[in-house]
C-alpha positions as CSV (number, residue, x, y, z in Angstrom):
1,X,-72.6,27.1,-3.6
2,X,-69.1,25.6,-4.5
3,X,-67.9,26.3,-8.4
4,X,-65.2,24.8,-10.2
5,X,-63.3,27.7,-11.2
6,X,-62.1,27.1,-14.7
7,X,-62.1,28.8,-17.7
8,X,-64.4,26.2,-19.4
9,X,-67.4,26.2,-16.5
10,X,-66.9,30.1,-16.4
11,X,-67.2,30.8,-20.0
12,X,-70.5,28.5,-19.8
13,X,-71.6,30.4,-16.9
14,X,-71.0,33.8,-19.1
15,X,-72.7,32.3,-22.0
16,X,-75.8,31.2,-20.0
17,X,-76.0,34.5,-18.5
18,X,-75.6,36.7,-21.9
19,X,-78.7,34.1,-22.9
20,X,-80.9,35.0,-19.8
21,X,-80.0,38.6,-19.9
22,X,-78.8,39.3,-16.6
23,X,-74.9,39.7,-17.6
24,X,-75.6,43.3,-17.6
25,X,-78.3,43.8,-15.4
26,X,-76.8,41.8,-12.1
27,X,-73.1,43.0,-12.6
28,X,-71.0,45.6,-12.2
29,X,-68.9,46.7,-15.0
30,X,-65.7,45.8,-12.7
31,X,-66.7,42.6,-12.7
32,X,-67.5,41.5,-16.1
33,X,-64.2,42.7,-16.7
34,X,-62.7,40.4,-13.8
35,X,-64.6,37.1,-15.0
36,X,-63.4,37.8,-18.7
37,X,-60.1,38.2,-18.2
38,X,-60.1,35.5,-15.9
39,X,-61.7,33.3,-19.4
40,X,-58.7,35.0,-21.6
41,X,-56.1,34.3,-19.3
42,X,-56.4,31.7,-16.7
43,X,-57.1,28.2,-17.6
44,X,-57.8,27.2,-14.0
45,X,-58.1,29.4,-10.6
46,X,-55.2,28.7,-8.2
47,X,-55.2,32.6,-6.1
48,X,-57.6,32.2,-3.5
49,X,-57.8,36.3,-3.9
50,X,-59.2,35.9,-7.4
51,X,-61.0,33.1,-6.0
52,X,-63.0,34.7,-3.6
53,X,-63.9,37.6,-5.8
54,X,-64.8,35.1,-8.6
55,X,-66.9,32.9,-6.0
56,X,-68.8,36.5,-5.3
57,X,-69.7,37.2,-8.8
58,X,-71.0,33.7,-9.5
59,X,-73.0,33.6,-7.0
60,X,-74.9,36.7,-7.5
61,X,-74.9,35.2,-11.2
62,X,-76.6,32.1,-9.7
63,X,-79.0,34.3,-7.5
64,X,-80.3,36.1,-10.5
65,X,-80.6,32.8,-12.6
66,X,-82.3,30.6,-10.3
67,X,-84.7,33.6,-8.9
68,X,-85.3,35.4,-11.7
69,X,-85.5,39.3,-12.7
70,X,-88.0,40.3,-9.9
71,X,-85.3,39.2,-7.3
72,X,-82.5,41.4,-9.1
73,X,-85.1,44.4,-9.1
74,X,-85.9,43.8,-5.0
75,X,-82.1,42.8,-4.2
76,X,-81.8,46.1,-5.9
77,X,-84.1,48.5,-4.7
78,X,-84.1,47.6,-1.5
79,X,-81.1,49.2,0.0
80,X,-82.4,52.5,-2.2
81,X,-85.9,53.0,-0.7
82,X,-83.9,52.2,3.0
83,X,-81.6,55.0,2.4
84,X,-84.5,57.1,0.9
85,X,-86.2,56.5,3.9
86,X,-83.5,57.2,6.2
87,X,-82.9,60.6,4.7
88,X,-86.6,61.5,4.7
89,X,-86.5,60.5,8.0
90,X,-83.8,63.0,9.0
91,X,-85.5,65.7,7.4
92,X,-88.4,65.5,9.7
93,X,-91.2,63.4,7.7
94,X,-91.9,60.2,10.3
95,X,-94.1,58.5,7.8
96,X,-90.9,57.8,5.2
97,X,-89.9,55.1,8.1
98,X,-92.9,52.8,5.9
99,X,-91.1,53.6,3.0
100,X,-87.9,51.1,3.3
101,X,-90.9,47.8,3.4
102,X,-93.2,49.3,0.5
103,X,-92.8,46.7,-1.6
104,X,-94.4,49.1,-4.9
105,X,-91.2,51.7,-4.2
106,X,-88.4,49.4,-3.6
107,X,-89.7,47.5,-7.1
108,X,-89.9,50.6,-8.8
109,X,-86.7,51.8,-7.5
110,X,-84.5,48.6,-8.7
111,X,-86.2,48.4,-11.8
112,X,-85.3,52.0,-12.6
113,X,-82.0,51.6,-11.0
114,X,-81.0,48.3,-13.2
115,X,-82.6,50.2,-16.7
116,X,-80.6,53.3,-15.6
117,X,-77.5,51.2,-14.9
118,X,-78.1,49.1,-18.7
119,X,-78.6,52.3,-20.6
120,X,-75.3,54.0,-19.2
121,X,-73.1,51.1,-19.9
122,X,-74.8,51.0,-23.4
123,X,-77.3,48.2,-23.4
124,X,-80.8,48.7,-24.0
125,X,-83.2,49.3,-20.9
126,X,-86.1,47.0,-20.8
């Protein structure tokens, strides 16, 4: 997906995003910080480095907006329940292989991971 990088369709995409409440559940601390002072200071994009790394955060924005919370929690836990997996794995248990397509633990792991990551930065878990 191709956006127009200016401050007026990034603020909107901000706004839209504090209204669905995934601002703080989809990303990072690092970069909320990099698309608001892109808004404060920038009126349109010209680096192509701050243009590739504003093109990355949109689209997870997008991801999240057109697919919902449920996609967030699985986009999330999934890479948790493979590394769970792989270190239960090492330890000797064969079964935890399963683990990394159990769809019940890689839900359960984003959701706790996105409420852990809300709560820390301040917001309130859901």
């Amino acid at each position: 997906m191709r956006f127009q990088l200016t401050r007026e369709t990034l603020a909107r995409t901000k706004k839209k995003a504090l209204r669905k409440r995934i601002w703080f559940r989809v990303l990072t601390k690092l970069e909320r910080g990099i698309l608001d002072l892109t808004v404060r200071c920038v009126e349109r994009v010209r680096s192509p480095l701050l243009e590739r790394s504003l093109t990355t955060i949109l689209s997870k924005l997008s991801d999240a907006l057109e697919k919902g919370y449920m996609y967030v929690v699985e986009k999330t836990g999934r890479p948790l329940a493979a590394k769970i997996s792989s270190i239960a794995k090492s330890w000797g248990n064969e079964s935890a292989q399963d683990w990394r397509r159990d769809r019940a633990l890689i839900r359960y792991l984003g959701a706790t991971a996105t409420s852990i990551r809300r709560s820390a930065l301040g917001g309130q878990p859901t």
